[in-house]
Backbone as JSON, one array per atom type, in Angstrom:
{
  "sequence": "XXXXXXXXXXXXXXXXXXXXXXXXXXXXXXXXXXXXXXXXXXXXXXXXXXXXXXXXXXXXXXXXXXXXXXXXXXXXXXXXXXXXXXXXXXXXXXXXXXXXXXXXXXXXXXXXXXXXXXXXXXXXXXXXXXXXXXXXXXXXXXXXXXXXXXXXXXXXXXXXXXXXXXXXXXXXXXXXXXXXXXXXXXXXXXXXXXXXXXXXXXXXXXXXXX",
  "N": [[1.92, -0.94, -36.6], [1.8, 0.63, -39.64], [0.46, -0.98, -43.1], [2.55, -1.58, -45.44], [1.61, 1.09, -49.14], [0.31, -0.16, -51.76], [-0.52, 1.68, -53.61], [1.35, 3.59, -53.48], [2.7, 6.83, -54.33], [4.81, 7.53, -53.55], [7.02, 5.8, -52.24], [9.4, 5.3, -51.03], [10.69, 7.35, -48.31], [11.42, 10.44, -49.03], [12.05, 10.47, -51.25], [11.38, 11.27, -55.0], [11.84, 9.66, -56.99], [10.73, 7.37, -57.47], [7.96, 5.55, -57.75], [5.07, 3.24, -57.18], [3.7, 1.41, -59.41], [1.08, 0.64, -59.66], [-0.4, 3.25, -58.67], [0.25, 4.73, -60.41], [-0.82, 4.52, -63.14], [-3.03, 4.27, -65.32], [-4.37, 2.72, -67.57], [-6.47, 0.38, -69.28], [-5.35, -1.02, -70.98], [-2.81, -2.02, -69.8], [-2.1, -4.27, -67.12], [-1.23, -4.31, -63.46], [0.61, -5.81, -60.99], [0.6, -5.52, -57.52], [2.62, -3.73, -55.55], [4.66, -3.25, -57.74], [6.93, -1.49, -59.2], [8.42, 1.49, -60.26], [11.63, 3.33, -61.43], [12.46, 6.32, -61.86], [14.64, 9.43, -62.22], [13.29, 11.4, -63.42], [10.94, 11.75, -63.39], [8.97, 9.69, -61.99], [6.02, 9.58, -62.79], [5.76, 9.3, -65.88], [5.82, 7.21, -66.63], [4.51, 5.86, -68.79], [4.31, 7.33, -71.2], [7.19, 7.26, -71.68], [8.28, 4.83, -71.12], [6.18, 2.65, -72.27], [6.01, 1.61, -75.59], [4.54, 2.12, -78.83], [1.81, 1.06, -78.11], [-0.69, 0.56, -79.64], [-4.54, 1.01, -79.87], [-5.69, -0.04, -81.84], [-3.93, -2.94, -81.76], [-4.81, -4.38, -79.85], [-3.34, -5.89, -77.66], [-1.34, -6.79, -74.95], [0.0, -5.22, -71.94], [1.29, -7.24, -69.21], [2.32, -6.84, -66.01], [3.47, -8.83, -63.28], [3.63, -9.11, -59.8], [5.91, -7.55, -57.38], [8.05, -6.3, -59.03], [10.59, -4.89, -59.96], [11.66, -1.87, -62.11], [13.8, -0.63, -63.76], [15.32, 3.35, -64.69], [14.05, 4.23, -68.0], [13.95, 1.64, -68.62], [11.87, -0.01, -71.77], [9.3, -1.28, -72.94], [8.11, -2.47, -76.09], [5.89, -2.7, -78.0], [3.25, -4.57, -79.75], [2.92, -3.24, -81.78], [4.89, -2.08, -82.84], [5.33, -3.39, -85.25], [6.65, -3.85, -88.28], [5.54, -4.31, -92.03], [7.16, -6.77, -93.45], [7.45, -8.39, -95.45], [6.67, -7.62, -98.39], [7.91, -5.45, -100.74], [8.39, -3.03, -99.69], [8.86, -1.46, -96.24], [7.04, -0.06, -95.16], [4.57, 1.65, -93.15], [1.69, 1.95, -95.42], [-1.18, 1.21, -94.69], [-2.02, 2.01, -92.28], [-0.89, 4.56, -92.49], [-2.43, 6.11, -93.74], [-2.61, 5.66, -97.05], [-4.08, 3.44, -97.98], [-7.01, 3.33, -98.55], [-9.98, 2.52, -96.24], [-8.9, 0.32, -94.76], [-7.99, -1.87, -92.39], [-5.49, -0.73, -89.98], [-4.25, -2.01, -88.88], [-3.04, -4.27, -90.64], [-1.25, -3.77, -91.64], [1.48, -4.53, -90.37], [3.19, -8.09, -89.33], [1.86, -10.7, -88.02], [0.37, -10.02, -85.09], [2.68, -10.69, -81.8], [1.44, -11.4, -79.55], [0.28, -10.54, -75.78], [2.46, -9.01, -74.01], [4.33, -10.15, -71.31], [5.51, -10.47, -68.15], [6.9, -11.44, -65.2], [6.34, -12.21, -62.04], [8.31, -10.66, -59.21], [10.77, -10.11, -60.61], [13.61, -8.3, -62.21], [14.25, -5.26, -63.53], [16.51, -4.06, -65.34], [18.53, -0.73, -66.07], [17.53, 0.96, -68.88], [17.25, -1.65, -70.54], [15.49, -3.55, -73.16], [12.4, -4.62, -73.82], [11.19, -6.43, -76.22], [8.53, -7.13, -78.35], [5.48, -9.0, -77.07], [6.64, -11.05, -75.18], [7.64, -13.26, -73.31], [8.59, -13.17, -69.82], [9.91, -14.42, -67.07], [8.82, -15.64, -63.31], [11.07, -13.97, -61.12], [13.44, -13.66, -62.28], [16.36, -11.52, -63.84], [17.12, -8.85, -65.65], [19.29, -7.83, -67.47], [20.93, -4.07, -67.69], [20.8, -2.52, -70.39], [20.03, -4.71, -71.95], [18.66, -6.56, -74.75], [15.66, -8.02, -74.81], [14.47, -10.55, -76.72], [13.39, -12.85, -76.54], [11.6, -15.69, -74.84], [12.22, -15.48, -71.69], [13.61, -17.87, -69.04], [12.0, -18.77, -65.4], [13.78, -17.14, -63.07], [15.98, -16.83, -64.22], [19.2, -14.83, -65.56], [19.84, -12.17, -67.67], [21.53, -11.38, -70.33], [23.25, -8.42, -72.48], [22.84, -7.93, -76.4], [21.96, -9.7, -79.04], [19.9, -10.66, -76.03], [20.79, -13.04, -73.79], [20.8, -16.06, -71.79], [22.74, -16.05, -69.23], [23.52, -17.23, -67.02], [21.34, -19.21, -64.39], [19.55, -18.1, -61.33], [19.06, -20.16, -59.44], [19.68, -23.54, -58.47], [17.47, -26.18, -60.71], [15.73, -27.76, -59.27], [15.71, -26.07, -57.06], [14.44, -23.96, -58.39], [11.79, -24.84, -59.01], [11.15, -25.31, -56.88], [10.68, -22.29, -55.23], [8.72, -21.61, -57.08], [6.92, -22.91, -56.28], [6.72, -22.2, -54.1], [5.58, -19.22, -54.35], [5.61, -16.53, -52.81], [5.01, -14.23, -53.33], [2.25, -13.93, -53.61], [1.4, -14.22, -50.87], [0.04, -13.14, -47.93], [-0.05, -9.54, -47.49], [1.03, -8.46, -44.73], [2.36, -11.38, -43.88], [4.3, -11.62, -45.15], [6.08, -9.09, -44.91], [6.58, -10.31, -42.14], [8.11, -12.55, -42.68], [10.28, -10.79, -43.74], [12.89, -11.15, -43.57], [14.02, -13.83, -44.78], [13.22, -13.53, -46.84], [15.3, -11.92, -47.95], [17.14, -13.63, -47.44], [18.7, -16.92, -48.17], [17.38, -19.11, -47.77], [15.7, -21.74, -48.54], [14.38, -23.88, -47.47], [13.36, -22.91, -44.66], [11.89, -20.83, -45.93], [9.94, -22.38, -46.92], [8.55, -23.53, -44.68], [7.61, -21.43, -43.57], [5.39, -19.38, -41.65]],
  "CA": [[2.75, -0.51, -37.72], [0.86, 0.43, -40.86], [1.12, -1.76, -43.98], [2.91, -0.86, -47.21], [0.63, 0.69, -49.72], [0.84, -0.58, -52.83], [-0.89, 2.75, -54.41], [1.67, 4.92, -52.61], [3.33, 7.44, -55.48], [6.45, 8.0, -53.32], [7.16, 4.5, -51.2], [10.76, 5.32, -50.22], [10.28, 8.3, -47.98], [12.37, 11.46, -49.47], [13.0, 10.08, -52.73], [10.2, 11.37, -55.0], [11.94, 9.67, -58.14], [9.97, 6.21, -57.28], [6.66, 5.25, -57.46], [4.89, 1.92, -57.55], [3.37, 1.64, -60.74], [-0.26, 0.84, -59.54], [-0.33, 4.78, -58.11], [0.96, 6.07, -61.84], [-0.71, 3.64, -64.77], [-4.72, 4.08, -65.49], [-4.61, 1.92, -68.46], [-7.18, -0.79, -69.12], [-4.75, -2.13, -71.57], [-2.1, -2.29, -68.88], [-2.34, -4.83, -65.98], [0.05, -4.3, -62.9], [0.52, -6.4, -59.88], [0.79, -5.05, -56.09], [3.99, -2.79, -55.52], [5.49, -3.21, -58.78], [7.65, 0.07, -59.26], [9.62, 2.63, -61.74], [12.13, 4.64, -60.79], [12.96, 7.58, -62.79], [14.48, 10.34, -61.8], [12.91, 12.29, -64.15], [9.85, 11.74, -62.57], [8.29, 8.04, -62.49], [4.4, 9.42, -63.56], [5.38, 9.62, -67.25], [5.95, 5.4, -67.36], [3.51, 4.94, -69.99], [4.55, 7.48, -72.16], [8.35, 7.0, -71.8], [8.32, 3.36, -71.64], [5.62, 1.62, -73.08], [5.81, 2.11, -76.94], [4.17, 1.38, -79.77], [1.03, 0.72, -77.6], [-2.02, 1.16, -80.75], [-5.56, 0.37, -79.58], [-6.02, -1.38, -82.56], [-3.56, -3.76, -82.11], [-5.36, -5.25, -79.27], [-2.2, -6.32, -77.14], [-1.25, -5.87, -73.37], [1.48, -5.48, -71.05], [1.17, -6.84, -67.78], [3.51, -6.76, -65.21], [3.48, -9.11, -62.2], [3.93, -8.72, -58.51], [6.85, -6.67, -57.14], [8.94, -6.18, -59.96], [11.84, -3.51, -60.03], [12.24, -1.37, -63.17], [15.05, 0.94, -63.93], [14.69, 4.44, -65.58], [14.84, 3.84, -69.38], [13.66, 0.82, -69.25], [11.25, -0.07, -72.99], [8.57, -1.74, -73.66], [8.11, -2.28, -77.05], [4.63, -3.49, -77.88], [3.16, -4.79, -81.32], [2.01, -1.92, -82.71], [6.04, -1.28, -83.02], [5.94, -4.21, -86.02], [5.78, -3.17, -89.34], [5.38, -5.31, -92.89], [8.88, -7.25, -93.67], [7.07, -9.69, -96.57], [6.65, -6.93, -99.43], [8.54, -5.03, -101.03], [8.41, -1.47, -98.88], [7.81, -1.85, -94.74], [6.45, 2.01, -95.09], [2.74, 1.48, -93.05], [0.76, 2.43, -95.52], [-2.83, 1.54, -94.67], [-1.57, 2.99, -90.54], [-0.51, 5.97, -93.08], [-3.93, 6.58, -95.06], [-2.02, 5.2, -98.09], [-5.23, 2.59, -98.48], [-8.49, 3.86, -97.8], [-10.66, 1.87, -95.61], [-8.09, -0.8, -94.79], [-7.32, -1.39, -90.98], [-4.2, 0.2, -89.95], [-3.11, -3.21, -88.01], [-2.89, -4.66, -91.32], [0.67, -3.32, -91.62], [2.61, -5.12, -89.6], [2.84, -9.02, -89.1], [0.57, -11.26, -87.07], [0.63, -9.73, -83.66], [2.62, -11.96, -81.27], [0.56, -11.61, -78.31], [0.72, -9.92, -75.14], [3.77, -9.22, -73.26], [4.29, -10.76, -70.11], [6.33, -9.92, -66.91], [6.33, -12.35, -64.02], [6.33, -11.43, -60.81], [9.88, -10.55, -58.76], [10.89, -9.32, -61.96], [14.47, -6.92, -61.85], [14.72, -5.26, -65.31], [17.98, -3.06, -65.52], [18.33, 0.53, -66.74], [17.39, 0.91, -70.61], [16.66, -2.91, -71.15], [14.32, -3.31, -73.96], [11.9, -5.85, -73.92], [10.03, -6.73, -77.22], [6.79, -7.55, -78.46], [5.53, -10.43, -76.97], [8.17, -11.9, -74.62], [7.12, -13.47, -71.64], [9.45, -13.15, -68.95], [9.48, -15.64, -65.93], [9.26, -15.07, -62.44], [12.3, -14.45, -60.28], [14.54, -13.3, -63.68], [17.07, -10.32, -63.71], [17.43, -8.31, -67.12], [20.66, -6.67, -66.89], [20.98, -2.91, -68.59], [20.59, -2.3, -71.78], [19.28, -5.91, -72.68], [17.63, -6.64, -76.04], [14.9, -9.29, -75.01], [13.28, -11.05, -78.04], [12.54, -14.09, -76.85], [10.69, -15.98, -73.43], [13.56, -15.38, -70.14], [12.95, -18.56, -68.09], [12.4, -18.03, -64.37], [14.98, -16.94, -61.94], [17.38, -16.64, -65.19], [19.57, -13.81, -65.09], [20.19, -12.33, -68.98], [22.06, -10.18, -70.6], [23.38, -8.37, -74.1], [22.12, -7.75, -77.22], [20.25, -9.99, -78.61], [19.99, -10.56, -74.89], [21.11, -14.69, -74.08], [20.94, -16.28, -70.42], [24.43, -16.26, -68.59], [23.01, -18.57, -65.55], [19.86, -19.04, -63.23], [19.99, -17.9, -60.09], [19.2, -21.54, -58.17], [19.33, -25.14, -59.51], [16.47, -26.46, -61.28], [14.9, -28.05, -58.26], [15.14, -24.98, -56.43], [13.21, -22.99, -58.6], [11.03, -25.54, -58.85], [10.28, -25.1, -55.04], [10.29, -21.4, -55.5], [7.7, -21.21, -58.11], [5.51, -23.83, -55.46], [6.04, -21.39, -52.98], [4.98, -18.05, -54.87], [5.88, -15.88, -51.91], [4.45, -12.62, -53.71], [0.95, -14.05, -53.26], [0.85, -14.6, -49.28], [-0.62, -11.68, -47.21], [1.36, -8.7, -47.13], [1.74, -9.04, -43.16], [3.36, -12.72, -43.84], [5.74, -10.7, -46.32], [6.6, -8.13, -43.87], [6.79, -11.15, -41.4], [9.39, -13.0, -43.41], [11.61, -10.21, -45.12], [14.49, -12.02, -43.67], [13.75, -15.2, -45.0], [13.11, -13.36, -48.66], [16.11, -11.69, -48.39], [17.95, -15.17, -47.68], [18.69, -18.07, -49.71], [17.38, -20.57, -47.02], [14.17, -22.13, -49.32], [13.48, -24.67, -46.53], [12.99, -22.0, -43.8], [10.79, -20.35, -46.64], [9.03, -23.33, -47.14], [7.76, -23.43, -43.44], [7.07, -20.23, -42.77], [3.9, -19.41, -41.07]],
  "C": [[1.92, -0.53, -39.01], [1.39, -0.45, -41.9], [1.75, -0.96, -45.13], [1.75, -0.5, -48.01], [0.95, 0.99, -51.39], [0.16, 0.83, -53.8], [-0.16, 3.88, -54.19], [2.97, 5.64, -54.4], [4.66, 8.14, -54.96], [6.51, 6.77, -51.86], [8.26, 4.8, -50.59], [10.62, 7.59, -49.97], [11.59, 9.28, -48.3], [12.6, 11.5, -50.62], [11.23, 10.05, -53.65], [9.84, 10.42, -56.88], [11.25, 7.91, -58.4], [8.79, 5.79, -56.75], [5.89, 3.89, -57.97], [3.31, 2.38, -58.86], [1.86, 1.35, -60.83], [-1.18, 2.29, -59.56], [-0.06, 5.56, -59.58], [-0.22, 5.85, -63.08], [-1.91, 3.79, -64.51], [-4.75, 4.1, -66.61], [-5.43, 0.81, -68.63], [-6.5, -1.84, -70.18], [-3.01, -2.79, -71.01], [-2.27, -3.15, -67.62], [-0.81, -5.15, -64.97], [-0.38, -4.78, -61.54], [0.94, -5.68, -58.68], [2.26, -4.88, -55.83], [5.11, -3.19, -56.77], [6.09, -2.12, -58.58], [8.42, 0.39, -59.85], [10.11, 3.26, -60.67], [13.05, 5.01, -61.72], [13.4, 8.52, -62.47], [14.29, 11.91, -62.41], [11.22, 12.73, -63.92], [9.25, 9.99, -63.48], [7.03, 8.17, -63.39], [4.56, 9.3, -65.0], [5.9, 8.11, -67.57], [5.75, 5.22, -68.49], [4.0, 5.79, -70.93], [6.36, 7.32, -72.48], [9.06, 5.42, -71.96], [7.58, 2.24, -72.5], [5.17, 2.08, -74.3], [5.14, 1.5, -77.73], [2.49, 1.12, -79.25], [-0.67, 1.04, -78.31], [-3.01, 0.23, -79.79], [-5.75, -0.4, -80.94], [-5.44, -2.88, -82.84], [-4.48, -5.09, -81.09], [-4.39, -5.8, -77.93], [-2.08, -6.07, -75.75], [-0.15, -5.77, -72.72], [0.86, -6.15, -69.12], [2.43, -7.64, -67.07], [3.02, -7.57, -63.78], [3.77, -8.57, -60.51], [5.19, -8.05, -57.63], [8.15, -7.42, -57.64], [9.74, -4.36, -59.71], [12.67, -3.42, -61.04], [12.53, -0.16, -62.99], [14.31, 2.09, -64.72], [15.54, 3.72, -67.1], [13.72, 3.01, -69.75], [11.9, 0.87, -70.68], [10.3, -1.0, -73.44], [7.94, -1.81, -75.03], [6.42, -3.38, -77.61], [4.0, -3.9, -79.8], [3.12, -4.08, -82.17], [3.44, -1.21, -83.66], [6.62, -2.33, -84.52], [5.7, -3.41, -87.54], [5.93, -4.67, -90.81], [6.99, -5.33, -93.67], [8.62, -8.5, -95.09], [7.14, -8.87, -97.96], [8.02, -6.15, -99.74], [9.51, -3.41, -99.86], [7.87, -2.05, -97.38], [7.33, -0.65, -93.99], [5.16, 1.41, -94.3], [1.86, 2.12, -93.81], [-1.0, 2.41, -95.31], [-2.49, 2.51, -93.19], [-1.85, 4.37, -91.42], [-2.09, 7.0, -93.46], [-3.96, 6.21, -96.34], [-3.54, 4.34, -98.76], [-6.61, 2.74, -97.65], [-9.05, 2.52, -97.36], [-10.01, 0.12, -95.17], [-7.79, -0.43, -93.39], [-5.97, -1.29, -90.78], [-2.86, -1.24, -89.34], [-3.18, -4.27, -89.5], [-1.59, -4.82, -91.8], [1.14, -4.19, -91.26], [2.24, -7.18, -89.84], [2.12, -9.6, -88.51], [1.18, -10.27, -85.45], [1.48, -11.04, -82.62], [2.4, -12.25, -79.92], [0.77, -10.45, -77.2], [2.11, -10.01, -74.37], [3.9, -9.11, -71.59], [5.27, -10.87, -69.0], [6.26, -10.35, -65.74], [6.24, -11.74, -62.95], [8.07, -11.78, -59.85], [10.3, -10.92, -59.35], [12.05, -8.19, -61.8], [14.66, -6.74, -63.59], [15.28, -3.93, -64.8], [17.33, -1.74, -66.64], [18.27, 0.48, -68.4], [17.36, -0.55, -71.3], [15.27, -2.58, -72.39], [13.57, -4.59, -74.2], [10.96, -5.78, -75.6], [9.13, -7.23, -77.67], [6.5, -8.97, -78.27], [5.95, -11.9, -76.4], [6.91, -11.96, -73.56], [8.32, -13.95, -70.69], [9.43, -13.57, -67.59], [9.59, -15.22, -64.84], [10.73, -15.5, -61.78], [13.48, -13.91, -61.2], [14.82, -11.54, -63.16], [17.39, -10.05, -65.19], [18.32, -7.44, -66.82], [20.13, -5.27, -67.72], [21.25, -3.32, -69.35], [20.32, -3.58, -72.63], [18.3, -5.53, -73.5], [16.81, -8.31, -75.94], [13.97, -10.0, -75.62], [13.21, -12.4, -77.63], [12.21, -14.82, -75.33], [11.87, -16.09, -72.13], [12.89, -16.85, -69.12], [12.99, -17.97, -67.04], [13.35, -18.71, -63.56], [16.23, -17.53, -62.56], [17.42, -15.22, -65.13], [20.33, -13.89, -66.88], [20.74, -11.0, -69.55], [22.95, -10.07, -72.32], [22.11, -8.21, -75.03], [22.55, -8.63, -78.5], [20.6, -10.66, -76.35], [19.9, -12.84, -74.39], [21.34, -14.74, -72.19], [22.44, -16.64, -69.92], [24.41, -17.52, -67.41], [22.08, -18.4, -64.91], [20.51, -19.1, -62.25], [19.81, -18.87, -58.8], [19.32, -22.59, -58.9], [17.23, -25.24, -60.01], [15.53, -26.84, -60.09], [15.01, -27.34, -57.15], [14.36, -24.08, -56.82], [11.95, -23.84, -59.03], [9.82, -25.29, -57.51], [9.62, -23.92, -54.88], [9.31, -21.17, -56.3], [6.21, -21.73, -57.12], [5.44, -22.56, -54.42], [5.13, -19.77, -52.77], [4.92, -16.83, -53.39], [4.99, -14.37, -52.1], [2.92, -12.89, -53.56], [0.33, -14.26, -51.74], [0.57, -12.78, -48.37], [0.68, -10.46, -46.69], [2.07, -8.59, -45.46], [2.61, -10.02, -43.12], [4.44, -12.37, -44.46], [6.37, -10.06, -45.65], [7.11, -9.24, -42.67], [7.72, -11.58, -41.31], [10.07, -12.57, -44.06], [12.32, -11.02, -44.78], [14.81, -13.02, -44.38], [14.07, -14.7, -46.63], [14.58, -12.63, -48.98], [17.45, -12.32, -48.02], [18.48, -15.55, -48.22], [18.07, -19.25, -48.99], [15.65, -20.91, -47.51], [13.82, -23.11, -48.32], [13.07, -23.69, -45.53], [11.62, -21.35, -44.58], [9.74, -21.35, -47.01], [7.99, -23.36, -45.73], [7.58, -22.4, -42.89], [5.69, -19.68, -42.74], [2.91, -18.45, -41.1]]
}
């Protein structure tokens, strides 16, 4: 039986509106983990310019996206480049503009607040918007149309705007276990081995599996 491949630009056979996001993204300021995937049905290849905004080389910034994560069409990355200056009077960009000769353009905006971060088994809902800088835990569900400004623990499930956690999806000392057991890092055969198990709830079974 062949394996999954994580570069494949149509994984679910017939359906051409999903593609794992390794197969789409040739960004070096993008980093994406093994079968991540968009689905658009507008066509998935235009990710980068339909979702990830704001994305200036001068800000320096990155997105990366962990290990098989499942994002809706819509969904927004909003990256630093999308800040502008909130201390003066006017938050017009003018050096970005040309307004101030020889002045860098990332001067505009506030401090950068880093890259933005996307754990791995990762569900972000249709038109969620994540913003600059968030780091988002593994195992977490972003409902639609979430506004996420600030760090999602993992295997919290969040929703609204500003976007606020409703409940995690195990006790504390189950995702505890889950985080030890990192399932998305064991050989894709052992993955294929144990869907059942992943699409469970039984974490001791997943604990000993071989």
């Amino acid at each position: 039986m062949p394996l999954p491949d994580p570069l494949s630009r149509q994984p679910i056979p017939g359906w051409r509106g999903t593609a794992y996001l390794r197969a789409i993204v040739d960004d070096p300021r993008i980093e994406i983990g093994d079968f991540s995937y968009y689905d658009d049905s507008r066509g998935p290849e235009h990710f980068v310019a339909r979702c990830v905004r704001y994305h200036f080389d001068f800000v320096g910034d990155r997105l990366i996206i962990g290990k098989f994560c499942a994002i809706a069409q819509g969904a927004q990355f909003l990256m630093n480049g999308a800040n502008h200056p909130m201390r003066g009077i006017s938050t017009f960009p003018f050096a970005a503009m040309g307004f101030v000769p020889g002045e860098a353009p990332d001067l505009d905006g506030d401090p950068p607040r880093g890259d933005t971060v996307i754990g791995n088994d990762v569900w972000i809902g249709r038109e969620a918007v994540i913003l600059p800088g968030v780091t988002i835990g593994d195992g977490a569900i972003i409902g639609a149309h979430a506004v996420v400004s600030r760090a999602v623990p993992p295997y919290a499930i969040v929703v609204g705007n500003p976007a606020r956690v409703t409940r995690l999806r195990f006790s504390a000392g189950e995702i505890a276990r889950l985080l030890a057991i990192r399932w998305w890092d064991w050989p894709v055969e052992k993955i294929m081995r144990h869907a059942a198990l992943l699409r469970a709830a039984d974490i001791d079974a997943l604990e000993n599996a071989e």
